[in-house]
C-alpha positions as CSV (number, residue, x, y, z in Angstrom):
1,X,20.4,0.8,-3.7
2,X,19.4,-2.7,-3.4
3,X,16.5,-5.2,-3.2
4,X,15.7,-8.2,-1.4
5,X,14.6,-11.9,-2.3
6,X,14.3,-15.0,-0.7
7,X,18.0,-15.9,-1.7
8,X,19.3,-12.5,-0.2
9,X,20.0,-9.3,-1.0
10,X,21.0,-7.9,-5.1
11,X,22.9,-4.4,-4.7
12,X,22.1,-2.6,-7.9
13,X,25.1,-1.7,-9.5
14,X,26.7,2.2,-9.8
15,X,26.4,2.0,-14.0
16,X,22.5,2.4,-13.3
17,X,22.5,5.7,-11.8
18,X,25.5,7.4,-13.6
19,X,23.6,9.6,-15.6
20,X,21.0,10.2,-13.1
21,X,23.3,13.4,-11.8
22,X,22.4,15.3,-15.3
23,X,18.9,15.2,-15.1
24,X,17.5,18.7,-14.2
25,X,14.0,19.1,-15.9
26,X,12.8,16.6,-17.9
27,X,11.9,12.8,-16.9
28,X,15.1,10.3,-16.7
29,X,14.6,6.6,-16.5
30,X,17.2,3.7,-16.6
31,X,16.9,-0.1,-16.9
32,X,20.2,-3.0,-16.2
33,X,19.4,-6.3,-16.5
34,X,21.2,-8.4,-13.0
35,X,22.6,-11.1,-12.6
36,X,19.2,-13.6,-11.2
37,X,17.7,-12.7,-14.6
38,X,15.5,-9.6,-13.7
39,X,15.5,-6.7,-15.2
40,X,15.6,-3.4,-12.9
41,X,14.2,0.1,-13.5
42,X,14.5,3.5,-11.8
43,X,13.1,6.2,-13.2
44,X,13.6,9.9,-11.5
45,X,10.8,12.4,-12.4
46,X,11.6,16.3,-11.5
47,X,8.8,18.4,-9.7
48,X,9.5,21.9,-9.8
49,X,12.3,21.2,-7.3
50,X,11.3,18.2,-5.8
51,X,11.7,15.1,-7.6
52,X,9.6,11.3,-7.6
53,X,12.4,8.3,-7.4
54,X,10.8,5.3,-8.5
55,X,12.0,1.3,-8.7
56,X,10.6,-1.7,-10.0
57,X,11.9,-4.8,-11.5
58,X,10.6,-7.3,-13.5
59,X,9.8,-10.3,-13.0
60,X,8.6,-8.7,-9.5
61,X,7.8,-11.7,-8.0
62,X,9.8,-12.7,-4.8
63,X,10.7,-9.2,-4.6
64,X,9.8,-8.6,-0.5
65,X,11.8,-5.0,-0.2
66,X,13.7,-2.6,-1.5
67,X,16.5,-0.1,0.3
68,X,18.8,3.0,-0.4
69,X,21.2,4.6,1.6
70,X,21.5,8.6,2.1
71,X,24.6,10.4,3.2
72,X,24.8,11.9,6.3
73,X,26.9,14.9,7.6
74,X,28.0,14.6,11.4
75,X,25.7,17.8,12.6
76,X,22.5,16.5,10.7
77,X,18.9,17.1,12.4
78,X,16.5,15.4,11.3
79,X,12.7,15.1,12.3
80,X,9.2,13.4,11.7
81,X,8.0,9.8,11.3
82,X,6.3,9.4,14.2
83,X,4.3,11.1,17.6
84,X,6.4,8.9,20.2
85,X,9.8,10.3,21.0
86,X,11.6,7.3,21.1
87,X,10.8,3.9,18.6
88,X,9.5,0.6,21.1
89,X,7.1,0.2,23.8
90,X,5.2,3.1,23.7
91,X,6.5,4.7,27.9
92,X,10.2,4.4,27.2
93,X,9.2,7.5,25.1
94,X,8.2,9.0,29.0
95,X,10.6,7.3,30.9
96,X,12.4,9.0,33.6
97,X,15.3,11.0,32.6
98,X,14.5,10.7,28.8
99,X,16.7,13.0,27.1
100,X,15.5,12.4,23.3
101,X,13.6,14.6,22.1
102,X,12.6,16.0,18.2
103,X,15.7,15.1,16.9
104,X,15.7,11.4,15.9
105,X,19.9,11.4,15.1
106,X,21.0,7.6,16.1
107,X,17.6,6.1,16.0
108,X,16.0,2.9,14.3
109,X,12.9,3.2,13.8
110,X,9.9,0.9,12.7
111,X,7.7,1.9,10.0
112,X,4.5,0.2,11.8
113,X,1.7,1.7,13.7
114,X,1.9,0.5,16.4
115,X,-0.5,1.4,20.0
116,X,-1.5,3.7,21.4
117,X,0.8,6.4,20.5
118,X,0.2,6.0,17.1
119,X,0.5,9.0,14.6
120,X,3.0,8.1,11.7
121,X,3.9,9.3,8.6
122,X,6.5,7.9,6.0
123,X,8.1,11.5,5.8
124,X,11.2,12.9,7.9
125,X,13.2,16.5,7.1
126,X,16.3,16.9,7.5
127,X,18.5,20.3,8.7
128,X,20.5,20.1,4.9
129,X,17.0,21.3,3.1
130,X,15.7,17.9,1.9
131,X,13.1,15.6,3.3
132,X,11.7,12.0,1.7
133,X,8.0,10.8,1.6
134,X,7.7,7.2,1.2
135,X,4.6,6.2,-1.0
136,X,2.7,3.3,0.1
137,X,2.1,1.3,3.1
138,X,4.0,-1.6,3.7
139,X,6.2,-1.4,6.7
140,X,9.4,-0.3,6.5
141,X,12.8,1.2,8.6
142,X,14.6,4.3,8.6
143,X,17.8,4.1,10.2
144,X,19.0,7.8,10.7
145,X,23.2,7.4,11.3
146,X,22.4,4.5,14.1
147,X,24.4,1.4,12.6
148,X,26.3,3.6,10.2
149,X,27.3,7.4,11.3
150,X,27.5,8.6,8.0
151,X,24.5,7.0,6.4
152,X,20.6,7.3,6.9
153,X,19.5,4.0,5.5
154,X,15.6,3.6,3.8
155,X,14.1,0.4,3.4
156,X,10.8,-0.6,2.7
157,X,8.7,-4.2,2.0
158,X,6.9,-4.8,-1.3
159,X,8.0,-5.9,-5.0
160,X,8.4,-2.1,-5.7
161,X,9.5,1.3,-4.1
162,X,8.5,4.8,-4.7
163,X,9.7,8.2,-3.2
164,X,10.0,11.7,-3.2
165,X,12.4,13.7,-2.5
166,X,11.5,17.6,-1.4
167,X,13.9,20.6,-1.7
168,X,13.8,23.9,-0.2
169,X,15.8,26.5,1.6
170,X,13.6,26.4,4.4
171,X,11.4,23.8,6.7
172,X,8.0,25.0,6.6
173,X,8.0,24.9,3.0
174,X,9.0,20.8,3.0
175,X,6.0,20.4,5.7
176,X,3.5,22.2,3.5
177,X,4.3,20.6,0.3
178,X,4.5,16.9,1.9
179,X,1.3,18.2,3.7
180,X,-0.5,18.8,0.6
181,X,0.8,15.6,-1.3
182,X,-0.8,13.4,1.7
183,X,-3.5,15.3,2.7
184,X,-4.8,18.4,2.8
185,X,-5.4,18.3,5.9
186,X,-9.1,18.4,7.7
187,X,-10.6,21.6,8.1
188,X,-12.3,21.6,11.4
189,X,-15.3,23.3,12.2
190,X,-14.5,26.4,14.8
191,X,-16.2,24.0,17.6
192,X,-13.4,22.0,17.7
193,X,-11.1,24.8,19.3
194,X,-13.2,25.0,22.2
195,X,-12.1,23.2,25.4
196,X,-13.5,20.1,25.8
197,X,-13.8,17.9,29.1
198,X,-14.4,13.7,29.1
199,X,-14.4,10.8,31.8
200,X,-13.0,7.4,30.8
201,X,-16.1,6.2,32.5
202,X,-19.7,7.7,33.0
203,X,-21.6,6.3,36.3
204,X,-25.4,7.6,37.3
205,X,-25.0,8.3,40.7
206,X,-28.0,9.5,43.3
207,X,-26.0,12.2,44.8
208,X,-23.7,14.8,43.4
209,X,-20.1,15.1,44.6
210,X,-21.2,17.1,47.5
211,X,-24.3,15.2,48.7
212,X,-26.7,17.3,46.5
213,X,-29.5,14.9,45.3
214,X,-29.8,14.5,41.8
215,X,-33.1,15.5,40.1
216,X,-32.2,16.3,36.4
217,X,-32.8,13.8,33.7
218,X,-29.7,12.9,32.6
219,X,-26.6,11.2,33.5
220,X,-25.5,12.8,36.8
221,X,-21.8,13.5,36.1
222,X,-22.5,15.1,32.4
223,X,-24.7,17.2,34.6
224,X,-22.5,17.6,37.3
225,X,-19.2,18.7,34.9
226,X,-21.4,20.5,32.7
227,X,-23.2,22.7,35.4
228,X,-20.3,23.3,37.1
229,X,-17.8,24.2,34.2
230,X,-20.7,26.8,33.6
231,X,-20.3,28.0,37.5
232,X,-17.0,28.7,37.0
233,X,-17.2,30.1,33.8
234,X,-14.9,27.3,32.4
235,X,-16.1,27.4,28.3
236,X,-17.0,23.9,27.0
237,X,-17.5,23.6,23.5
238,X,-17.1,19.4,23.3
239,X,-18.8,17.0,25.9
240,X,-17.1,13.8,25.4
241,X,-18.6,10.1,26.6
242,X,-16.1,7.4,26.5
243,X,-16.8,3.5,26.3
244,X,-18.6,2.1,28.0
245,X,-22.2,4.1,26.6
246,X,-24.1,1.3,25.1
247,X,-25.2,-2.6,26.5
248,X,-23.4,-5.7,27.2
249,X,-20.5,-6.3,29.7
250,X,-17.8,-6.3,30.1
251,X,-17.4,-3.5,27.7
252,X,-20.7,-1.7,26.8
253,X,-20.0,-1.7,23.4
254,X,-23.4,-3.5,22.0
255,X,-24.7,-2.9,18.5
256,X,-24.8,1.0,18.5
257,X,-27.6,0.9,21.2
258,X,-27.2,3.4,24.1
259,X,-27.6,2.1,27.6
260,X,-30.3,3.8,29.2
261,X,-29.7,3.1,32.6
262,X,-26.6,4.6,32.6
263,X,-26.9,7.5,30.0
264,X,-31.0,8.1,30.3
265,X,-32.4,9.9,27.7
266,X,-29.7,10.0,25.7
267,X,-31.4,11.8,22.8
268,X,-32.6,14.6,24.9
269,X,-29.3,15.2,26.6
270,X,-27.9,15.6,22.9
271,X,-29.7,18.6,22.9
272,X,-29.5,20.0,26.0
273,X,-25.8,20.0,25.7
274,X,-26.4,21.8,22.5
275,X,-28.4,24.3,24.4
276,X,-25.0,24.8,26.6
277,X,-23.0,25.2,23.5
278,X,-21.7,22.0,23.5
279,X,-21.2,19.2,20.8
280,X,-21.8,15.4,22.1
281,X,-18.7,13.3,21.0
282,X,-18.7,9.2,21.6
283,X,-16.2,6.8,21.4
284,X,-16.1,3.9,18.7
285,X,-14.2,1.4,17.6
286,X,-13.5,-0.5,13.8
287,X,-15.1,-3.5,15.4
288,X,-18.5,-4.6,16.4
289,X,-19.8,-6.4,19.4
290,X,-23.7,-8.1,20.5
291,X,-26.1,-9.2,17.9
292,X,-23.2,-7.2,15.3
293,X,-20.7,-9.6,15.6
294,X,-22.4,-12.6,15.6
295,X,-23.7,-11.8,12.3
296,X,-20.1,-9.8,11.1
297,X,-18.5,-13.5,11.8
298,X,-21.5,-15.4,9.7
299,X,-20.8,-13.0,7.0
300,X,-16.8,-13.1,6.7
301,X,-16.6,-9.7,7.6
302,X,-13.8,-9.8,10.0
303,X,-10.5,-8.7,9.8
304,X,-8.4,-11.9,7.7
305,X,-6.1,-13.5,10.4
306,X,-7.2,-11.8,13.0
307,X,-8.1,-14.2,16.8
308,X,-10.2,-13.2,19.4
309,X,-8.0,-11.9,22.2
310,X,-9.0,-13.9,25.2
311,X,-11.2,-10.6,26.9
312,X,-13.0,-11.0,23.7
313,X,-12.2,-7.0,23.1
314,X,-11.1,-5.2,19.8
315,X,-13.0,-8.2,17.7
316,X,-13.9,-9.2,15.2
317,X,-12.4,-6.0,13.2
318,X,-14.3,-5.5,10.3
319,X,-12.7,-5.5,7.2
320,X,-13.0,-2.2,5.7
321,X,-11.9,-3.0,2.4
322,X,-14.8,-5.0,1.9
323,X,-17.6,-3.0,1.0
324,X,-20.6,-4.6,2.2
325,X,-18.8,-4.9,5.4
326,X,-17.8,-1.2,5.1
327,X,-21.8,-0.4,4.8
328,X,-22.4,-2.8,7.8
329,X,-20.4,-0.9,9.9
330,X,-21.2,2.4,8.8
331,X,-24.9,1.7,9.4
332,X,-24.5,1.1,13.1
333,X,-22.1,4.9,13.3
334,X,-25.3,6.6,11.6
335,X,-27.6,5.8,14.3
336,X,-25.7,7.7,16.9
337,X,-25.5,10.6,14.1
338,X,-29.3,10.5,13.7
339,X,-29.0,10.8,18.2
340,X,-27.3,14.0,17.2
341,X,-23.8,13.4,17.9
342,X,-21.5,15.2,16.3
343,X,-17.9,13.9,16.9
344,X,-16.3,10.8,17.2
345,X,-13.0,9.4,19.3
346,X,-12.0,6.5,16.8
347,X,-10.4,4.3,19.0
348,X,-8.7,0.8,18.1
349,X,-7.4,1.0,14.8
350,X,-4.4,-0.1,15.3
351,X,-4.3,-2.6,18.0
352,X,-5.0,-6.9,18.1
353,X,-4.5,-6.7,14.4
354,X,-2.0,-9.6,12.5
355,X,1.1,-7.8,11.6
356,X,1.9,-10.8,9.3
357,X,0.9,-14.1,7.2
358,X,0.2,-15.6,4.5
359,X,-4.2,-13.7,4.5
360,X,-5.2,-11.5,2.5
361,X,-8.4,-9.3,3.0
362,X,-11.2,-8.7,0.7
363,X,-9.6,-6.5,-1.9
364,X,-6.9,-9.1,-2.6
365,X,-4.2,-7.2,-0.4
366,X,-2.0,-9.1,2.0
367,X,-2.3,-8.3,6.0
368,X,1.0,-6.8,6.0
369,X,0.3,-4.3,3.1
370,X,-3.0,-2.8,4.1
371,X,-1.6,-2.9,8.8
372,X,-0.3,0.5,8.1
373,X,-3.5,1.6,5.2
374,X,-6.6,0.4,7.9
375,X,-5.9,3.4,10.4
376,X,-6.4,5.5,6.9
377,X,-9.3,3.3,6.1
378,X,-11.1,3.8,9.3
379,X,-11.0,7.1,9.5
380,X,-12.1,7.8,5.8
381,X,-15.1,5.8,6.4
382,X,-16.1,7.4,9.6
383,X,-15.7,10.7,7.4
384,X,-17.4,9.3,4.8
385,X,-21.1,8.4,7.0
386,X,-20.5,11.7,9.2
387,X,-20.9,14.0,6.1
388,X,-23.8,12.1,4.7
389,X,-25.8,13.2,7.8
390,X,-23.8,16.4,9.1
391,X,-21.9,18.0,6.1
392,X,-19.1,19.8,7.5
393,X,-20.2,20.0,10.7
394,X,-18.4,16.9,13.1
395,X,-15.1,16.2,14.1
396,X,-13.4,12.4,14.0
397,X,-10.5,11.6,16.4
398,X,-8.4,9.2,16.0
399,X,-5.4,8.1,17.7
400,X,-4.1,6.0,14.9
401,X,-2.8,7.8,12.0
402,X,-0.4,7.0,8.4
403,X,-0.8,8.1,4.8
404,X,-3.9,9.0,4.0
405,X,-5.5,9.8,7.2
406,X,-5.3,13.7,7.6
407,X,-7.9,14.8,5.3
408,X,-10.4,13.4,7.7
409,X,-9.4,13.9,11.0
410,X,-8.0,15.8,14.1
411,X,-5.9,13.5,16.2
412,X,-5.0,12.7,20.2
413,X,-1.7,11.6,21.2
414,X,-3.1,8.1,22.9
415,X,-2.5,6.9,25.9
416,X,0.1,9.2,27.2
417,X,1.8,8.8,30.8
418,X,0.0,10.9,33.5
419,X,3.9,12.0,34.7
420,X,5.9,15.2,33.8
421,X,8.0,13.2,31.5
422,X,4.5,12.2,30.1
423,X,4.0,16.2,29.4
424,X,7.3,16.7,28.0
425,X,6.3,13.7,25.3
426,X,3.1,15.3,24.4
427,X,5.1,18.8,23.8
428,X,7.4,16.8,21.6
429,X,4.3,14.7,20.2
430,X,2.5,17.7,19.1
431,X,5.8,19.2,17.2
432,X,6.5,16.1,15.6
433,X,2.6,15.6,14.1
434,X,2.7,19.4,13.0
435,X,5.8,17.8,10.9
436,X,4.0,14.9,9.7
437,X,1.0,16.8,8.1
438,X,-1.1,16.8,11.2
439,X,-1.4,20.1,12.4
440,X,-5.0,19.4,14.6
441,X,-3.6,17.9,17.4
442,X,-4.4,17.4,21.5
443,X,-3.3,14.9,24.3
444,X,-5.0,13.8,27.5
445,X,-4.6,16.7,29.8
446,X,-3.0,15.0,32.9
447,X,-2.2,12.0,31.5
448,X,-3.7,8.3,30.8
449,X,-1.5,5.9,32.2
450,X,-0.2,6.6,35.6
451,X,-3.1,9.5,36.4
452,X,-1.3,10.6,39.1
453,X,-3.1,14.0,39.4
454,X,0.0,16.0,40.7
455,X,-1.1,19.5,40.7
456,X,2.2,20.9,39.5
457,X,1.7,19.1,36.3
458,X,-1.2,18.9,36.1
459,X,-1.1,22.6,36.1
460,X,1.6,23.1,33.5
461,X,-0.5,20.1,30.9
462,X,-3.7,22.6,31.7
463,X,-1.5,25.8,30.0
464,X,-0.1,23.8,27.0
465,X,-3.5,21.7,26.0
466,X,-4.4,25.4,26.0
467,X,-2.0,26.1,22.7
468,X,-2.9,23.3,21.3
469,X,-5.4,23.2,18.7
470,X,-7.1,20.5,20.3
471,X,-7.5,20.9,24.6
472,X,-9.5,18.3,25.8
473,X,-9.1,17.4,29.8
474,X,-10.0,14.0,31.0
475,X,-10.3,11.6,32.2
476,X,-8.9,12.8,35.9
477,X,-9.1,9.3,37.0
478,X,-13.3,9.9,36.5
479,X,-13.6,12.9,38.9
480,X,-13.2,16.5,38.5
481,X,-10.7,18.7,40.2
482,X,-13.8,19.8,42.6
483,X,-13.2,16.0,44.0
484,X,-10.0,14.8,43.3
485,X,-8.7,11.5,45.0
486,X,-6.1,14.0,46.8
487,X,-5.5,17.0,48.8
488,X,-6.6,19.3,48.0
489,X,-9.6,17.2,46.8
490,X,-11.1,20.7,45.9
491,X,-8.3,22.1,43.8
492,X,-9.2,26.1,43.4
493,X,-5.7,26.0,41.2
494,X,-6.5,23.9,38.8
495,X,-10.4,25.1,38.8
């Protein structure tokens, strides 16, 4: 064990955990005062058999992180952490020839959500019936046997560290118990099972993809998949309408407001897509854009430290810790509830946020503490505004996910590769978040990035979305497979 100042690093000496081998029922703590003057403390309190490790030091101040080291046998497995197969730019975990897969033996990896495959959890098993559940949010590494074969190494930022440490003969009892401790996880209404279809862009055409002329009221391509899917007797329980929906270019993202000209009669489609069994779901995003931002950015409620990128996207963030900023937000979410929509992708969380210096945000937390918490915080507060006007009765997606977040929400696996090895992540990426404590789960049936539309996998994506608990297909490179970019443009296989 061992903690970290600006001067270096202060291994706590063996003498402190001696007697930490006898304890079996009842609380043990321990104190040893070292040689820069502080004093340390670990206490280790037993949980049926699972036990919460904690350390601390006073004075805490310079404190910036705190480590341990595990011991690791040669044929250990171990599993969770995170959605992506493999830790760093988000496709190496679908690059060609990947051979990783749920094990993560001999990897590094960064405790920090980071886009757009971004479903994390402080919490890994391993094969020898133990797993760890790091408390907190400040970013942190696990190093399972990569720089030392015989050693998974835990470190974590902060001027303390707290874990715990589950026991049991078998797997799926340390998944429910973590499951529990971090969540429970969101019920869903039945609704959300049903198959769902989306385009990552709506346009009102004249025609239909056939040269029929469009005379119903509402967007043509809602009508078009909608109408269709019901031809073919293809069930569809969600409709989901990406960005852009509302005013202003370039991204159509304007103060809550629903563009008419391209989604006309918004309200009334609502409920014709109710009368076809089918929820309306819209994508948002933590941050606000038109008349919203200029008056988030008078009021200081942006995210602290946080720049406009030069498209001017993802900003300003709003600071969900601030309350008044929190009820600012949450005011322009309820007036697409009172349109009648009843799910949400949550979009963002995650990305053009500081991952460091010296601001803090409202509640007096630095940057770095609450980058990992906000994916949390912006789900809880969708959930929070949802309820208020539909009870139980919505569903919240979001792509971002750490402590905190699964008692709100189901989750997608972000912007997954559109390529076989893209399949064989989300297959992985679905294990892995059942791991984590996120059981509700579905990824972008033939891909995101790299839409190729090959009808081989494309075919094979279409059978597993359908055992997963979330099968959603889109965006198909904003077609259908009646009129895909390809031949055979009309695809009676996939159909």
């Amino acid at each position: 064990m061992f903690y970290e100042t600006a001067n270096g690093r202060t291994v706590l000496p063996a003498q402190l955990t001696k007697e930490a081998s006898a304890i079996k029922n009842k609380q043990w703590s321990g104190q040893m005062r070292m040689p820069d003057g502080r004093t340390v403390s670990l206490s280790v309190l037993p949980q049926g058999k699972n036990f919460v490790i904690h350390l601390n030091a006073q004075p805490e101040t310079d404190i910036s992180k705190w480590g341990l080291s595990i011991d690791a046998r040669s044929d250990e497995y171990y599993a969770g952490l995170m959605e992506r197969v493999v830790d760093g730019p988000q496709a190496a975990s679908w690059a060609p020839g990947i051979t990783k897969a749920m094990n993560l033996r001999g990897q590094k990896i960064e405790m920090i959500v980071k886009p757009t495959t971004s479903i994390y959890a402080p919490f890994y098993l391993s094969s020898r019936g133990y797993a760890i559940f790091v408390k907190g949010t400040w970013p942190g590494v696990f190093d399972f046997a990569a720089a030392d074969p015989s050693r998974v190494k835990v470190e974590f930022e902060g001027p303390s560290f707290e874990m715990k440490v589950y026991t049991a003969s078998d797997p799926a009892t340390l998944v429910r118990e973590h499951a529990l401790d971090a969540g429970p996880p969101f019920m869903p209404p039945k609704w959300m099972f049903t198959p769902w279809r989306w385009r990552d862009e709506h346009t009102q055409r004249a025609k239909y993809y056939d040269g029929t002329p469009v005379t119903g009221p509402f967007n043509s391509e809602v009508m078009e998949d909608v109408l269709l899917m019901k031809a073919y007797g293809i069930p569809n329980g969600v409709y989901w309408i990406d960005r852009p929906w509302g005013p202003g270019l370039p991204w159509g993202y304007d103060d809550f407001e629903i563009d008419e000209q391209r989604l006309p009669h918004f309200a009334e489609m609502v409920k014709w897509l109710e009368g076809q069994d089918a929820r309306t779901l819209l994508w948002i995003a933590p941050f606000v854009q038109g008349k919203m931002e200029k008056e988030a950015l008078a009021k200081g409620y942006g995210f602290a430290g946080q720049r406009r990128p030069l498209n001017g996207n993802n900003y300003p963030t709003v600071d969900l810790s601030n309350p008044a900023a929190k009820a600012f937000w949450q005011d322009g979410v309820a007036k697409l509830l009172k349109l009648g929509v009843a799910a949400f992708k949550l979009d963002r969380g995650e990305e053009d946020l500081p991952d460091n210096g010296p601001f803090k945000v409202f509640d007096g937390r630095s940057i770095r503490e609450i980058r990992n918490a906000y994916v949390a915080m912006y789900v809880e507060a969708t959930y929070e505004v949802a309820q208020k006007y539909r009870g139980h009765d919505f569903v919240l997606m979001p792509r971002g996910a750490y402590t905190g977040s699964s008692s709100y929400g189901a989750f997608w696996g972000g912007d997954i590769g559109g390529t076989q090895e893209g399949l064989r992540a989300s297959i992985v990426a679905v294990q892995r978040s059942a791991v984590m404590g996120y059981p509700n789960w579905g990824s972008d049936t033939c891909g995101y990035n790299q839409q190729l539309l090959e009808q081989e996998v494309c075919g094979r994506w279409l059978g597993f979305s359908a055992f997963t608990p979330i099968m959603e297909v889109g965006p198909t490179r904003n077609v259908a497979f009646w009129n895909l970019p390809r031949e055979p443009s009309y695809d009676t296989e996939l159909i």
